[in-house]
C-alpha positions as CSV (number, residue, x, y, z in Angstrom):
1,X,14.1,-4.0,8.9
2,X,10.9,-2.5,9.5
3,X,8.3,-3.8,12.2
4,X,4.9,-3.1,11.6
5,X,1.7,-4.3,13.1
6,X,-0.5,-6.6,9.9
7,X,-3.6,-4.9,11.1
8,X,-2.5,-1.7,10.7
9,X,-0.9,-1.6,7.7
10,X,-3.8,-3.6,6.0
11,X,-6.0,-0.7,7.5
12,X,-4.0,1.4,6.1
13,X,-3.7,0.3,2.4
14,X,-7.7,-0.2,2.5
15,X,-7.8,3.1,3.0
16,X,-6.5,4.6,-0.1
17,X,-8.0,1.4,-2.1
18,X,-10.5,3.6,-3.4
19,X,-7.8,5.7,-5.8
20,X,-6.8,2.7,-7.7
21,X,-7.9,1.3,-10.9
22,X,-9.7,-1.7,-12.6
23,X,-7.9,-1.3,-15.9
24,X,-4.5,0.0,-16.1
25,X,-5.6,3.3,-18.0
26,X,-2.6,4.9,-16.3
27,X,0.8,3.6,-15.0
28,X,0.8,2.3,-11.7
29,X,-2.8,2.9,-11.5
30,X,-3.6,-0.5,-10.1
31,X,-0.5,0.0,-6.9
32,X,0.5,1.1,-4.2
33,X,3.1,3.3,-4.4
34,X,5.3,4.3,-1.1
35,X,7.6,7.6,-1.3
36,X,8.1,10.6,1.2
37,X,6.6,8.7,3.9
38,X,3.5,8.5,2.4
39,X,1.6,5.6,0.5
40,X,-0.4,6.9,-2.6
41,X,-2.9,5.4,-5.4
42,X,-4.3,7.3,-8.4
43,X,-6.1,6.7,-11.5
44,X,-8.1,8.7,-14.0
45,X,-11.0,10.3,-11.4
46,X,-9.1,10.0,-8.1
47,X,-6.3,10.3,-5.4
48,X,-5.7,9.4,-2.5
49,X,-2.6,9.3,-0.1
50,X,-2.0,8.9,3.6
51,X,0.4,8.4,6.1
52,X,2.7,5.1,5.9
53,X,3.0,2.9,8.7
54,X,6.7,2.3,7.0
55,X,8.1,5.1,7.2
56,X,10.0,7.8,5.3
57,X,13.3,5.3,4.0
58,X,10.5,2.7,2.7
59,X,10.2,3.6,-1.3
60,X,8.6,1.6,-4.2
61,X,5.7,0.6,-6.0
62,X,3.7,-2.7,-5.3
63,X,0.8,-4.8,-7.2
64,X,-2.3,-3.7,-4.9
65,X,-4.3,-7.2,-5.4
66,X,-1.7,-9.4,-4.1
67,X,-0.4,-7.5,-1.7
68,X,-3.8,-7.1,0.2
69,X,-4.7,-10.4,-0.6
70,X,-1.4,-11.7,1.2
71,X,-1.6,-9.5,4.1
72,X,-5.7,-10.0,4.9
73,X,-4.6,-13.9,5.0
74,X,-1.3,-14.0,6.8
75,X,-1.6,-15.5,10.0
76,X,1.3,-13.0,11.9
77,X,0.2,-10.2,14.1
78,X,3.9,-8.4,13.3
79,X,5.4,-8.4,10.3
80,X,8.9,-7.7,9.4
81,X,9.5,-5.5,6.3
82,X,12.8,-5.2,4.7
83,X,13.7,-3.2,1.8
């Protein structure tokens, strides 16, 4: 189980919101996608990665829409993350 602070992870993903697409011209170009410790958009013109809050053992590829929508409403300062 991961624990990671709402805030920062939203910060985070906001931050490379910018890389991902309107229209899925490419695959996955509309998520998130978390490998090597990193968390990573693209689409057609752009891409961007940083740093993930979840670490290196945290690995997959997540809807972008939802997911932000979720955390920017979730009432919890801490959340717990299991993979």
């Amino acid at each position: 189980m991961i624990k990671v602070s709402r805030e920062k992870l939203l910060q985070v993903l906001q931050s490379v919101e910018p890389g991902l697409s309107q229209r899925e011209i490419i695959e996955q170009s509309k998520c998130l996608i978390f490998q090597n410790g990193r968390v990573e958009t693209y689409n057609d013109e752009l891409f961007c990665s940083t740093k993930s809050p979840l670490g290196k053992d945290f690995t997959g590829a997540v809807a972008a829409p939802p997911l932000l929508k979720i955390l920017d409403k979730f009432p919890e300062e801490e959340l717990n993350i299991e993979r």
